[in-house]
Structures are given as structure tokens and as C-alpha cells.
C-alpha positions as CSV (number, residue, x, y, z in Angstrom):
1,X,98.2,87.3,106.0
2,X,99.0,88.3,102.9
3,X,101.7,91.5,103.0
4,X,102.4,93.7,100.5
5,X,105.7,95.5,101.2
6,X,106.7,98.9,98.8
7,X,110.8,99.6,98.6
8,X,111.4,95.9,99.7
9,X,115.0,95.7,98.6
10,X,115.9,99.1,100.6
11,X,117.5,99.2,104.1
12,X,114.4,99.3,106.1
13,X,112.3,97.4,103.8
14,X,114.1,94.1,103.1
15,X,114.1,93.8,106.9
16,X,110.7,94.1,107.1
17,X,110.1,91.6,104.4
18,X,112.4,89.0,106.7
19,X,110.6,89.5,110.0
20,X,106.8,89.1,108.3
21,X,108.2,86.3,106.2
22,X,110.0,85.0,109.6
23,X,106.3,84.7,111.1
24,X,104.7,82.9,108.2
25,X,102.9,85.7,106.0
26,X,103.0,85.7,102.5
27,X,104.7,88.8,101.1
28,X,105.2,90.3,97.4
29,X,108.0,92.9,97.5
30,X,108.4,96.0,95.1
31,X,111.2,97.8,94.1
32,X,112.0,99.7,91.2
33,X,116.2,99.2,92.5
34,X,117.3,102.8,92.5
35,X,118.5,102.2,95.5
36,X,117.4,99.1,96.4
37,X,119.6,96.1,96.2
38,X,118.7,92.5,95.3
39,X,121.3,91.1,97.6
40,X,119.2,92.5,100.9
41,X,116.5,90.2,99.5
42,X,118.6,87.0,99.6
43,X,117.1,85.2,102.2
44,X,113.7,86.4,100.9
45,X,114.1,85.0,97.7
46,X,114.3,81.8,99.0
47,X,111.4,81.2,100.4
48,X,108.2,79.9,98.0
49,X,106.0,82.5,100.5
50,X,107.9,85.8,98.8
51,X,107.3,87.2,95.5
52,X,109.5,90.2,94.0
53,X,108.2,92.6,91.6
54,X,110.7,94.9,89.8
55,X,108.6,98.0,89.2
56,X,108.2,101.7,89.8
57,X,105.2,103.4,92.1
58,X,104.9,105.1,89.3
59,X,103.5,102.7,87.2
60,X,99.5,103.1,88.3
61,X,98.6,99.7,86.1
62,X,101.5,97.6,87.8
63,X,101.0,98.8,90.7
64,X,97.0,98.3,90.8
65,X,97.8,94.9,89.6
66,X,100.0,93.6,92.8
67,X,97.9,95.3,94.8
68,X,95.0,93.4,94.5
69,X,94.3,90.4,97.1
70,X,96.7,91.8,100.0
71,X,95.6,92.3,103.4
72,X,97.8,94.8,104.7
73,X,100.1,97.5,102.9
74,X,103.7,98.1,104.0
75,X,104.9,101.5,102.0
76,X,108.3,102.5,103.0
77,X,109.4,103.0,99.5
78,X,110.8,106.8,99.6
79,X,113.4,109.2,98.6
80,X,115.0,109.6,101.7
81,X,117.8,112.0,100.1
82,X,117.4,115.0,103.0
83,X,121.0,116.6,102.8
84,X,120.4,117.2,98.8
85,X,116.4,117.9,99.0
86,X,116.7,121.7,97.2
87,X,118.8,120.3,94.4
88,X,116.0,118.5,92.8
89,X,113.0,120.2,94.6
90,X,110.5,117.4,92.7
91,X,111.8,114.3,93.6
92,X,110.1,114.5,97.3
93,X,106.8,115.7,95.8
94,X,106.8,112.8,93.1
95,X,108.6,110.0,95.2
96,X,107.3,110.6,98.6
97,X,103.7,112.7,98.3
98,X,102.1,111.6,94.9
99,X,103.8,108.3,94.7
100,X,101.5,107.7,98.0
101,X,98.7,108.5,96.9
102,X,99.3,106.3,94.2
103,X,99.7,103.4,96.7
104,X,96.3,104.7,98.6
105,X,94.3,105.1,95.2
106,X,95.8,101.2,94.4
107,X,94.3,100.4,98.1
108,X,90.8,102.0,97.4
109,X,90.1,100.4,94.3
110,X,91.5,96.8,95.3
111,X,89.5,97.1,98.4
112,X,92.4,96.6,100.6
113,X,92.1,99.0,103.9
114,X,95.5,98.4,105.9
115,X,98.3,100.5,105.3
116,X,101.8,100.9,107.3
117,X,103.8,104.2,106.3
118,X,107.0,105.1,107.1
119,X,107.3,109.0,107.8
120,X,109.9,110.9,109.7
121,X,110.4,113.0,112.9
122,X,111.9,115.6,110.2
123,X,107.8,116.4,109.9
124,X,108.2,118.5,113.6
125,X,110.6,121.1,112.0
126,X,112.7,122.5,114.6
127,X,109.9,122.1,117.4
128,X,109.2,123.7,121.0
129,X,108.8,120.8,122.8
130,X,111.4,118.1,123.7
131,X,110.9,115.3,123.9
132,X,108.8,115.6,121.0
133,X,105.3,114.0,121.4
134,X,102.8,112.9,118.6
135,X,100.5,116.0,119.5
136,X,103.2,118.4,119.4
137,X,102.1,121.8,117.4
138,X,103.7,121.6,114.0
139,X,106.1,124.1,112.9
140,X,107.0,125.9,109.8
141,X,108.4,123.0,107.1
142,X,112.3,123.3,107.4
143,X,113.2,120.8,104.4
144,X,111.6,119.4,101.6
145,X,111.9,115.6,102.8
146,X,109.5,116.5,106.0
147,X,107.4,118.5,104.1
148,X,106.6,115.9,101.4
149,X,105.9,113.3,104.0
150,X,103.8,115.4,106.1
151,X,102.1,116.2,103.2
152,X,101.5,112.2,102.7
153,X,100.5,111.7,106.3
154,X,97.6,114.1,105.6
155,X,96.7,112.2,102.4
156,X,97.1,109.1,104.7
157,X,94.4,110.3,107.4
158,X,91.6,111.5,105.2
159,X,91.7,108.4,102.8
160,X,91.3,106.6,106.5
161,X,88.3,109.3,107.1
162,X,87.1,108.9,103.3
163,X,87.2,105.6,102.7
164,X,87.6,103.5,106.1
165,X,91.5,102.8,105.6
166,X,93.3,101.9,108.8
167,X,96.6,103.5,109.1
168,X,99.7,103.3,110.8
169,X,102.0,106.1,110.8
170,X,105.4,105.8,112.2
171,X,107.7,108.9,112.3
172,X,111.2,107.5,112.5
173,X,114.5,109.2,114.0
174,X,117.5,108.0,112.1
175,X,117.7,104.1,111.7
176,X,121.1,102.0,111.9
177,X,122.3,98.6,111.6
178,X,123.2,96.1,108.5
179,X,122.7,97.3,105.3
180,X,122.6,100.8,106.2
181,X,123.1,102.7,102.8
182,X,123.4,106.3,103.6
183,X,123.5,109.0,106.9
184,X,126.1,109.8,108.5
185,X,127.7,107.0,109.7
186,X,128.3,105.4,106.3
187,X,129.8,108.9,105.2
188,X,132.1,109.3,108.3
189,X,133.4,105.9,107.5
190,X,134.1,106.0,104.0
191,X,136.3,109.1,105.1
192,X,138.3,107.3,107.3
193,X,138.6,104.2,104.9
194,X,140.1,106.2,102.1
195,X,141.8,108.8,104.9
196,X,141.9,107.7,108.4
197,X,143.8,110.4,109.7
198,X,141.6,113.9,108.8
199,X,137.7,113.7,108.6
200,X,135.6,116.8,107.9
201,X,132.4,117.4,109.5
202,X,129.4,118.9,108.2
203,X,127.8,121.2,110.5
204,X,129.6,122.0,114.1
205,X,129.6,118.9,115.4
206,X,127.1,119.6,118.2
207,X,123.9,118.7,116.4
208,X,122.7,116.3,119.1
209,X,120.1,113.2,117.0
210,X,118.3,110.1,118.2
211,X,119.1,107.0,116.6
212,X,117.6,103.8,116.4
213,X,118.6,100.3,115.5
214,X,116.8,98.8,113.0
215,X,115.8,95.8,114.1
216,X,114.4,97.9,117.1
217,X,111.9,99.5,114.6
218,X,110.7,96.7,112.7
219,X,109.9,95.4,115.8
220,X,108.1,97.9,116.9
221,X,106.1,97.8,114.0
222,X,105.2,95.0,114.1
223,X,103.7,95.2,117.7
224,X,101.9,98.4,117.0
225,X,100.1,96.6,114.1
226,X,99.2,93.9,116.4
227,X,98.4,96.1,118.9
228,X,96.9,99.3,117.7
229,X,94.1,98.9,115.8
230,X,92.2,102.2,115.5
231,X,91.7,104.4,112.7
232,X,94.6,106.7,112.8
233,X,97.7,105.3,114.8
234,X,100.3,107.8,115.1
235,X,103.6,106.4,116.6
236,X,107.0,108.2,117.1
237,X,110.1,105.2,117.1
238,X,113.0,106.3,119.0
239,X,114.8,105.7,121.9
240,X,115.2,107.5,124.9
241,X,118.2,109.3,124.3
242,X,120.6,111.4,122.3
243,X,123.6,111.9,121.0
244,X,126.0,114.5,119.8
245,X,127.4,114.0,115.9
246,X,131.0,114.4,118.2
247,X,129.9,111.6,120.6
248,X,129.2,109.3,117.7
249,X,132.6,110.3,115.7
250,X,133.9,109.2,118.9
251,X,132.6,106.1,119.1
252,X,133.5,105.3,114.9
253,X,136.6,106.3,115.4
254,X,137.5,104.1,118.4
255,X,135.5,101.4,116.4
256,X,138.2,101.7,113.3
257,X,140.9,102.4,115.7
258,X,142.2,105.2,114.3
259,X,142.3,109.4,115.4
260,X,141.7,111.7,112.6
261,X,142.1,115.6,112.6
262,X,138.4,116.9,112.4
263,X,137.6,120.1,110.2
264,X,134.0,121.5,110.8
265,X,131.8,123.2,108.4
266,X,130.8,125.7,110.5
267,X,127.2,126.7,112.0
268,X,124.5,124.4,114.1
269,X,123.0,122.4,110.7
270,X,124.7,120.9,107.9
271,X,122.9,121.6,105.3
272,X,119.7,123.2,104.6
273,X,116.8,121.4,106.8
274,X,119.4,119.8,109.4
275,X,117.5,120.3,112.5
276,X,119.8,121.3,115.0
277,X,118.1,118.6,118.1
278,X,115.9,115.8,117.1
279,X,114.7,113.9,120.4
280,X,111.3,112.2,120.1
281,X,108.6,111.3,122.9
282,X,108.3,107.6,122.6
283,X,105.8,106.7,125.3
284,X,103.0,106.0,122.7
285,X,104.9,103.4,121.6
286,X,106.2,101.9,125.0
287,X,103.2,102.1,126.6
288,X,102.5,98.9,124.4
289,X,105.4,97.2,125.9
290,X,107.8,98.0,123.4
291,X,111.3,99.0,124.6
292,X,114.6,99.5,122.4
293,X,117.2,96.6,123.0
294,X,119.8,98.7,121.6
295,X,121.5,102.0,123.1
296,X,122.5,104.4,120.2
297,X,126.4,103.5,121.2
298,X,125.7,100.3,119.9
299,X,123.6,101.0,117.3
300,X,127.0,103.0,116.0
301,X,129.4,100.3,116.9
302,X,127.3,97.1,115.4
303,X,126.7,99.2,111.9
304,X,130.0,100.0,111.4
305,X,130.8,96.7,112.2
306,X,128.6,95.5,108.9
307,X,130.2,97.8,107.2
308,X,133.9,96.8,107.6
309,X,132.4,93.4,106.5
310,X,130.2,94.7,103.6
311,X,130.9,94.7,100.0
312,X,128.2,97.2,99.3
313,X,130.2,100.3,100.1
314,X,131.9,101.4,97.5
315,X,131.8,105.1,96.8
């Protein structure tokens, strides 16, 4: 199968490009490097099955052009900037909602009718319902990130209804593991690595998330595209579980050894959007035979383990 793979030199996406390489596809990669990294594509560059093209979604001819001939779309490529979304109030329109339908207008005139997106649990606002299900009644929008990608998950579905697209839609909690770039574990630990006795906390510290390793994901990505093969495939990835922003300070501070003084923001969110409880329903996805192999506790303790031995963090 031929794989085409958008934001392949991000965090999420260069794993992706190891696991379909790792069962003998053929995958081109595209990144325009804002934050992507060429050193996440190492092992990927060394195989004669993966090509890399340095380019923006942006760029309808270039993109048209790599399109053409795949059998299956993978577009993860995003601006995944939540915390700062109503400083720059375009970026998720242009990055996340029209730079999709750039991708989908690419698919529809190179025939190609597979597409994998990455969206986000942010799309259920601050719900009713937890665990949150699939089918859950959508709220009011509480951040511009959600917003945008909801807003690409509906132009998703009816190029699947107008033109016969078969799409996979996975709303992510927050992912973890090696090259992690940004969230909250990175920031908690560059704290402590530049002063590992006080770390200030956004928020109140009571903000209870899901978390999921990202190996966990891809792998459940992979099954559902195996597996699931309707028109519309909607899956929440989580796991079953939750934690508090104190639990996981907890578990990065024992990790680093050290025990900081902890100032707090103040208030249930920190920042504008910050949904107070994100806990996802993830039967969809299980009832496939997909289960996590990672608690969240690990998750935490194996990502800051990369990133004591990473070179990447620097700020």
C-alpha cells in the first residue's frame, strides 16, 4: 500500500511513518518543519520504501502533486498550539480547517478515497456525559483548537457523503512518549531542569485528563483501519482512566527525584479552553480488540525518561 502521511516529522506523525514502514508500505512524508524535526525521521530515511517532501499544506500545486498515486491518506499535520489559540485566532482556521480541505480537495481530484485524521476530544467542549462517547451531544465550542477541528471533521464527513471518501476520524486525549514536543509534561520538566526546587502550575492543579501513550495510538490506528471499514468511522483513543495534573506532578517529580514548592495559578482551567475533566468512552475502539498496554503513570514516567535523554529540549 502506498501511504501518504501529512506532518511526518511531528511527534505523532513520524511514529506513524515507522509503524507503516515497519509493515512494508511505501510511504512519502510531508512536512513543512515548523515544528517538525528531521531527526524523528531517521530511521525513516533509511529505508528506499520512504520518501520526504519538504513542503507546506498550503501549497495546493505541491500538494496535488504527492498526492497522486497513494492509496490511503494519513493527515495529522496540525497546529496543535491550544494553550495560545486566542493569540493568533487564524492559525487554527488556516492550519487545521482549510489546510484540510486542502488535503480532501488533493484526494478528490487524484482519485484517492482513504483518509485517516487526527482530531481531538477537545471537539466535546466541556460535555455532560462521562465517559464521553462518540454520540455524545456536542456542546458550545470552548477553544479555537476544537473548534477548527470539528469544523474539519464536518468537511471530512460530507466529502465521504459527496464524493465516496472513506474516513477515519480519531479524537485523541493527550498523547505521550518519545519525542513529545509540547503539553504539560515537557513544560513541568523544563521547570524543574532549570529550578528543581519551585514549579508553578497553571490552573489549580485539580484538572483531572486522560492520557495516552503514543505507541498505544498508533496502534490503534492501525487496527481500526484494518478493521473498520465503513463510510464514516468515528473512534475516541484513550484509556480507561484519569489523572489529576497533581497526580502526574507527583509522579515527574519522583521521576527527577527532586520536591519543588508548587505555586498555582488559580481557578479550574489554565488558560482559556482548558476543559476542566477530559475522560473519553473508548469501547468503540476496544470492542475491536484494542486495549492500551500503557497506564497513564507510565506513560508519565517513560516520557520523561526520553526526555532526560533528549537533546531536543532546549527552551
Amino acid at each position: 500500500m502506498k501511504v501518504f502521511v501529512t506532518g511526518a516529522a511531528g511527534f505523532i506523525g513520524s511514529h506513524v511513518v515507522d509503524a507503516f514502514l515497519a509493515d512494508g508500505h511505501e510511504v512519502m512524508g510531508y512536512d513543512n518543519f515548523v515544528t517538525g524535526r528531521l531527526e524523528f525521521l531517521k530511521s525513516a530515511r533509511g529505508s528506499e520504501r520512504f520518501t520526504l517532501i519538504e513542503a507546506d499544506l498550503e501549497d495546493r500545486a505541491k500538494l496535488n502533486a504527492a498526492v497522486e498515486g497513494r492509496d490511503l491518506v494519513i493527515h495529522l499535520a496540525a497546529n496543535a498550539d491550544v494553550r495560545f489559540g486566542t493569540l493568533h485566532p487564524r492559525k487554527d482556521l488556516e492550519q487545521n480547517t482549510i489546510c484540510t480541505w486542502n488535503v480532501l480537495e488533493a484526494m478528490r481530484l487524484a482519485n484517492v478515497n482513504r483518509i485517516a485524521f487526527s482530531s481531538t476530544g477537545s471537539v466535546y467542549g466541556e460535555p455532560s456525559m462521562f465517559p464521553t462517547p462518540e454520540d455524545a451531544p456536542f456542546p458550545v465550542q470552548t477553544s479555537l483548537y476544537g473548534a477548527s477541528k470539528l469544523a474539519a471533521e464536518g468537511l471530512i464527513c460530507a466529502y465521504a457523503e459527496g464524493y465516496g471518501i472513506e474516513a477515519h476520524i480519531f479524537r485523541f486525549v493527550s498523547l505521550l512518549g518519545a519525542r513529545y514536543t509540547h503539553g504539560h509534561v515537557v513544560d513541568f520538566y523544563r521547570q524543574l531542569r532549570d529550578h528543581p526546587d519551585r514549579l508553578h502550575v497553571l490552573g489549580n492543579g485539580k484538572q483531572r485528563k486522560s492520557y495516552l501513550h503514543v505507541s498505544d495510538c498508533v496502534r490503534a490506528m492501525r487496527m481500526a483501519l484494518e478493521k473498520a471499514r465503513g463510510k464514516i468511522n468515528i473512534f475516541n483513543l484513550g484509556t480507561d482512566e484519569s489523572c489529576g495534573v497533581n497526580d502526574s506532578i507527583g509522579w515527574i517529580c519522583s521521576s527527577l527525584g527532586v520536591s519543588p514548592a508548587i505555586t498555582y495559578g488559580g481557578g479550574e482551567r489554565g488558560w482559556i479552553g482548558d476543559s476542566p475533566l477530559i475522560f473519553l468512552d473508548c469501547a468503540k475502539i476496544r470492542s475491536l480488540g484494542w486495549t492500551p498496554e500503557l497506564s497513564i503513570r507510565e506513560s508519565v514516567e517513560l516520557t520523561v525518561r526520553y526526555l532526560q535523554g533528549s537533546g531536543h529540549v532546549t527552551a
